[in-house]
C-alpha positions as CSV (number, residue, x, y, z in Angstrom):
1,X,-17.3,29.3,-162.2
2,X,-15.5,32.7,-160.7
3,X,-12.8,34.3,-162.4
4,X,-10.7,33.7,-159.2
5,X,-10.8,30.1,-158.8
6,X,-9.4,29.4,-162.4
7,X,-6.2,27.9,-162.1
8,X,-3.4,30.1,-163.6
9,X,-1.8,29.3,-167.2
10,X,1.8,29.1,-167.4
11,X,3.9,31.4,-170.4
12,X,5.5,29.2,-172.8
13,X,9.1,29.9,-172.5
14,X,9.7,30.4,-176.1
15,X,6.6,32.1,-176.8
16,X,5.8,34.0,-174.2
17,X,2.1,32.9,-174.7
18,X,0.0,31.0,-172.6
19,X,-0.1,27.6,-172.2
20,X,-2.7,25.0,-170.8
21,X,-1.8,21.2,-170.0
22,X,-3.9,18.8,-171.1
23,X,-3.3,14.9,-170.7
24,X,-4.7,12.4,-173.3
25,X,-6.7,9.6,-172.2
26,X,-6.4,6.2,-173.4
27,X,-9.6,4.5,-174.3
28,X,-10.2,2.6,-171.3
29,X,-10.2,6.1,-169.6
30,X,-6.5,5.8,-167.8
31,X,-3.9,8.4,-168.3
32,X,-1.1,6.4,-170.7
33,X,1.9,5.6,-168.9
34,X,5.7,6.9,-169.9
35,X,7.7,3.9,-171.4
36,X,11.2,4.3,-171.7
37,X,12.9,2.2,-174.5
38,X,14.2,-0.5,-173.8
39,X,17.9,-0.7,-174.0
40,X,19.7,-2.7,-176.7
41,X,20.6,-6.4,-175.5
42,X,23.9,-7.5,-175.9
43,X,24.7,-11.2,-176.5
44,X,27.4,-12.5,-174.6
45,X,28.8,-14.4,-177.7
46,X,27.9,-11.2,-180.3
47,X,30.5,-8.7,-178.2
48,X,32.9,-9.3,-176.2
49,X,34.1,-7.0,-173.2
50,X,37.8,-5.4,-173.1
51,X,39.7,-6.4,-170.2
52,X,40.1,-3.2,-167.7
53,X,43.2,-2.0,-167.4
54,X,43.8,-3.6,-163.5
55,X,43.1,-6.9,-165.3
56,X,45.4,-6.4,-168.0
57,X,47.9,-5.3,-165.3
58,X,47.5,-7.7,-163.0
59,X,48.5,-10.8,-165.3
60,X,51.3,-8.8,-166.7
61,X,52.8,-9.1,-163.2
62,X,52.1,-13.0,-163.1
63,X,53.7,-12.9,-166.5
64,X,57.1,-11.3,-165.3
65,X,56.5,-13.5,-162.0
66,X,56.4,-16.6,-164.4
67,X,59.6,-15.4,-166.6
68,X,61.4,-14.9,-163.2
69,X,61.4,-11.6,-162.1
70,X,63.8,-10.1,-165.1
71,X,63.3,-6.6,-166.1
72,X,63.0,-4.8,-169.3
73,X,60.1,-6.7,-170.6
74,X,57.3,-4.5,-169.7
75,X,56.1,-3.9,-172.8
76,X,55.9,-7.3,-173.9
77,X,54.4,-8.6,-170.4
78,X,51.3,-5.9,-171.0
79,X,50.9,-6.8,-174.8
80,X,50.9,-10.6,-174.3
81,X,48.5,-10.0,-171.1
82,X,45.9,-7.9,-173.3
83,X,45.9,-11.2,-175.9
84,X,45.7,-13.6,-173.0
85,X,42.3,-11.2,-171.6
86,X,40.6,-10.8,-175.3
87,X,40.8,-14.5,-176.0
């Protein structure tokens, strides 16, 4: 084979050495595939999920609705909401 038709080597970064890829072969011959791992499944029962804050706000509004409109309760109206949600 001619000196000119072998494919460059790329410089390691770090080393500033060459470097040559080479790709294992699994024994059937095929190139092995990348796996990702698999994300951690979360039961339904085992966690539950925190109301969003337009949830939470939204039935604080019913709640003041439902005490008839009278103000200074805000506070109260949000923290009984978030308990509501949770449940």
């Amino acid at each position: 084979m001619p000196e000119d038709s072998k494919p460059a080597r790329k410089r390691s970064p770090r080393t500033g050495t060459a470097t040559k890829k080479t790709a294992r072969k699994t024994a059937s011959g095929s190139k092995p595939r990348a796996t990702k791992a698999a994300a951690p499944r979360k039961s339904k029962s085992a966690v539950a999920a925190r109301p969003t804050a337009d949830q939470i706000r939204d039935r604080a509004y019913y709640i003041f609705l439902e005490r008839g409109c009278t103000h200074g309760n805000d506070m109260q109206d949000w923290l009984q909401a978030e308990r509501e949600l949770i449940r």
